[in-house]
C-alpha positions in Angstrom: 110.2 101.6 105.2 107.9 100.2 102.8 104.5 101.2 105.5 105.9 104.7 105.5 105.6 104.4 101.9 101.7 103.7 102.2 100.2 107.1 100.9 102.5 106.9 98.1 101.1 103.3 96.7 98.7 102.9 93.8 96.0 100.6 94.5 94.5 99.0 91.8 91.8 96.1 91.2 94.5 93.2 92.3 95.9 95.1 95.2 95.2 97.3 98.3 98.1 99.8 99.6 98.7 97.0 102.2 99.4 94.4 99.9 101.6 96.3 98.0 103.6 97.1 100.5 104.2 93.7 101.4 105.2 92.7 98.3 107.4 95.4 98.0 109.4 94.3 101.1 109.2 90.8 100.3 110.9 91.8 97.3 113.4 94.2 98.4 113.8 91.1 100.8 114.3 88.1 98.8 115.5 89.8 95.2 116.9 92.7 95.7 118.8 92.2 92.4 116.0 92.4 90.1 113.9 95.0 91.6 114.4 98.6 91.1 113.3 101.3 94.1 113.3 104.6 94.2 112.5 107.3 97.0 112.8 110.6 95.9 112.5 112.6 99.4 112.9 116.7 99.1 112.7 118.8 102.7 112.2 115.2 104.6 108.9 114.8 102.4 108.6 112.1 100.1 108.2 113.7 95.7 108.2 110.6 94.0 108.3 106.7 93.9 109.1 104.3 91.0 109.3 100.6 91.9 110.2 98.4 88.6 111.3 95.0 88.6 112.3 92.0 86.1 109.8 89.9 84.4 110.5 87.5 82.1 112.0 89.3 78.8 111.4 93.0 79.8 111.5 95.2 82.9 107.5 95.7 84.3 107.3 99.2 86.3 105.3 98.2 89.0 104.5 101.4 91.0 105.5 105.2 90.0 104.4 108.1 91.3 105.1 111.7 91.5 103.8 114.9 93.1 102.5 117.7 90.4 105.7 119.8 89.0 108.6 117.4 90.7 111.6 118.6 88.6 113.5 115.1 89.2 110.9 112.9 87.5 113.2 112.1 84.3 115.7 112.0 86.3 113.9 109.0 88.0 113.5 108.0 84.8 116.7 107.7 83.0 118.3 105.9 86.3 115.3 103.1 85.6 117.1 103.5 81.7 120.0 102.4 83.0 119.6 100.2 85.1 117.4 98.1 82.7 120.4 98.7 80.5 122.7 97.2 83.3 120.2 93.9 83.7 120.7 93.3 79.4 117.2 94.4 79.1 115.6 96.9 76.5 112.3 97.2 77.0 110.2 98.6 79.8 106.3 97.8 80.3 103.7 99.0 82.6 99.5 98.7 82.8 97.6 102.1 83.0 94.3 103.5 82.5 93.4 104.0 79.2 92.8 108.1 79.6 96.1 108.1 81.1 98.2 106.6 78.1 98.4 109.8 75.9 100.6 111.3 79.2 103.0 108.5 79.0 103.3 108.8 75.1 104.1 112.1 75.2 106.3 112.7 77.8 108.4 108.9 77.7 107.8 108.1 74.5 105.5 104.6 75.7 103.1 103.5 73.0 100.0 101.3 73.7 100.8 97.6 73.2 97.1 96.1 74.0 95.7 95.1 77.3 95.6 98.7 79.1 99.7 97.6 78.7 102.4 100.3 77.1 105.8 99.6 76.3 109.1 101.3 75.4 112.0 100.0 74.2 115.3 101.6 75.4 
């Protein structure tokens, strides 16, 4: 599953689209529990993947990604709500570029908490 998932990964300076889809099976693998996956497939073609999973005090979203105009995305969204709800969590964090954060502010109320890092609490 996770290879299929390959043009769908967002590589960043840490990670190819390889190595994050080796984690991702590791962790579907070996803490199923505290990791959060999503597949949102529409006419057998994949619209949208969020991966979140525990860290510490907070839920991290680790990989999300959507094709332009999916109608589902807050959908997506408020299942990742309630499931960090379900774990006794309340707050969600994920890194982004910097031009990117005023999307995230707007549409799921995240606000910059330093280091390219936004949070929400829920």
């Amino acid at each position: 599953m996770s290879l299929l998932l390959l043009p769908w990964y967002v590589p960043n300076d840490k990670q190819n689209i390889f190595e994050i889809g080796w984690e991702l099976h590791q962790k579907l693998k070996e803490r199923p529990e505290e990791t959060f996956c999503v597949i949102a497939v529409e006419n057998n073609v994949c619209q949208a993947l969020l991966i979140a999973e525990r860290r510490d005090a907070h839920i991290f979203i680790w990989q999300a990604r959507a094709r332009a105009g999916f109608k589902y995305s807050k959908l997506l969204f408020n299942g990742l709500i309630a499931w960090t709800k379900r774990k006794g969590f309340n707050q969600l964090k994920f890194g982004t570029a910097q031009k990117k954060e005023r999307f995230f502010q707007k549409r799921y109320g995240f606000v910059p908490c330093g280091n390219s890092e936004m949070t929400r609490y829920v």
